[in-house]
N, C-alpha and C positions, 0 to 999 in steps of 0.2 A: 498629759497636759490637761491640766483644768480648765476650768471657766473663774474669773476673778468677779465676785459677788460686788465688788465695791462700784461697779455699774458703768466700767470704764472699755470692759470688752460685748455687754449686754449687747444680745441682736434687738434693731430696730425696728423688726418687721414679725411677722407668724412664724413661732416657731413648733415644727412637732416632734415629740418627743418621742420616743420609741423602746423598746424593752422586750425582749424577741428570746427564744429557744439559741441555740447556736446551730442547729441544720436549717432552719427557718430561709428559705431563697428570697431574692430581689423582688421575684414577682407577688409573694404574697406580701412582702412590707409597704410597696407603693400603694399596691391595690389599697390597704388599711387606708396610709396616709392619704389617698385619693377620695374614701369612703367619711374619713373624717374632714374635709375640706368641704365636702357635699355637703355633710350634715349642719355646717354654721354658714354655708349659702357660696363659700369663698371659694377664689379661683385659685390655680393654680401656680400663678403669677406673683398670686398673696403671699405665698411660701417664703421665706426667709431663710432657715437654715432646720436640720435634723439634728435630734442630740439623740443622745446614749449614755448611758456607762462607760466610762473611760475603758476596759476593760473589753467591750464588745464593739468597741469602735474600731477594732482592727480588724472585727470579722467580716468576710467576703461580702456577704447578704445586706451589712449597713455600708459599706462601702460601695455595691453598684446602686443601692438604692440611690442615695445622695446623688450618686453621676447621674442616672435616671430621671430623677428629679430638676438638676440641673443647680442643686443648690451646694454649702458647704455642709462638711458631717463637723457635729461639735462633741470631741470629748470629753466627756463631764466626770471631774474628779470625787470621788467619793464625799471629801469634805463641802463639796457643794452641794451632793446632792443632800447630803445631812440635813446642811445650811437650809435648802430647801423645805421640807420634809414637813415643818410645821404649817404648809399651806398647802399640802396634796390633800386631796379631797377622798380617793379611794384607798382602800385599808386590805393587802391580800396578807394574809398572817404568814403565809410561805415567803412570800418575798421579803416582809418586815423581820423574818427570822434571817435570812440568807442575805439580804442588803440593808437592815437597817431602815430602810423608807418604806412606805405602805403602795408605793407605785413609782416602777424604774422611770414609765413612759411619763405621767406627773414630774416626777423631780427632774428630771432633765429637762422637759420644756420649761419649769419655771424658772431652774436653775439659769438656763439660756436665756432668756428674758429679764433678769436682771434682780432686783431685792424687790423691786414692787410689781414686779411681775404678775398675771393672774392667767390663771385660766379659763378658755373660752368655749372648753369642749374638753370633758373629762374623761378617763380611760375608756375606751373601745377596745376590743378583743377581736382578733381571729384566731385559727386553729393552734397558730406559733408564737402569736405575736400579737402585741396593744399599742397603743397610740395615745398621745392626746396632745392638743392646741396649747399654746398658752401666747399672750400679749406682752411689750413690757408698758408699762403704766406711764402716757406721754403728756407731760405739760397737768399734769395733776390728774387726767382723766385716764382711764382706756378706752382706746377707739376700737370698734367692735371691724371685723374683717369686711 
């Protein structure tokens, strides 16, 4: 199931994006997502929804995160992340060879966020797995978290 870029499914709220190993567990993908909420001042609360790679959305580790979190997991169809791609900010040459985008955790949250989406917090890493914020762009502006 994709995400529909024409701005009709976009979440309203923070969204983070995620891009993880496949053994990668629950407790180290919140912690990230935790880590990168700190770092733009936001609460928890601020959260919105997690995306992914349609693909890794069916794995254990993004699925209890999401429950953990308390939010929904958004599966993001490869043509959105494409769609996306032109506004990811970070470039890993291994992943632009193996998915086409320069960042799974980037194109998913902007993807999530809608066409005018941005970003508010750019890839973070841990030992498995990356992160990043993105907005989607309200009433002409983005409102910072």
């Amino acid at each position: 199931m994709g995400l529909d870029q024409g701005g009709s499914n976009a979440v309203t709220g923070l969204v983070a994006g995620i891009g993880f190993r496949r053994e990668t567990g629950v407790d180290e993908i919140v912690a990230l997502v935790v880590q990168a909420l700190d770092a733009i001042g936001a609460s928890r609360d601020r959260l919105a929804a997690l995306a992914t790679a349609e693909d890794r959305a069916r794995d254990q580790g993004a699925i209890d995160a999401a429950a953990a979190l308390g939010i929904p997991l958004l599966a993001i169809g490869q043509a959105d992340m494409l769609a996306a791609d032109d506004r990811v900010q970070t470039r890993s040459a291994r992943i632009e060879a193996s998915r086409g985008v320069g960042s799974v955790a980037e194109a998913a949250a902007l993807a999530a966020s809608g066409e005018e989406g941005r970003l508010v917090l750019r890839r973070i890493a841990s030992s498995y797995a990356t992160c990043a914020l993105a907005m989607p762009r309200v009433s002409g502006q983005s409102r910072l978290p």
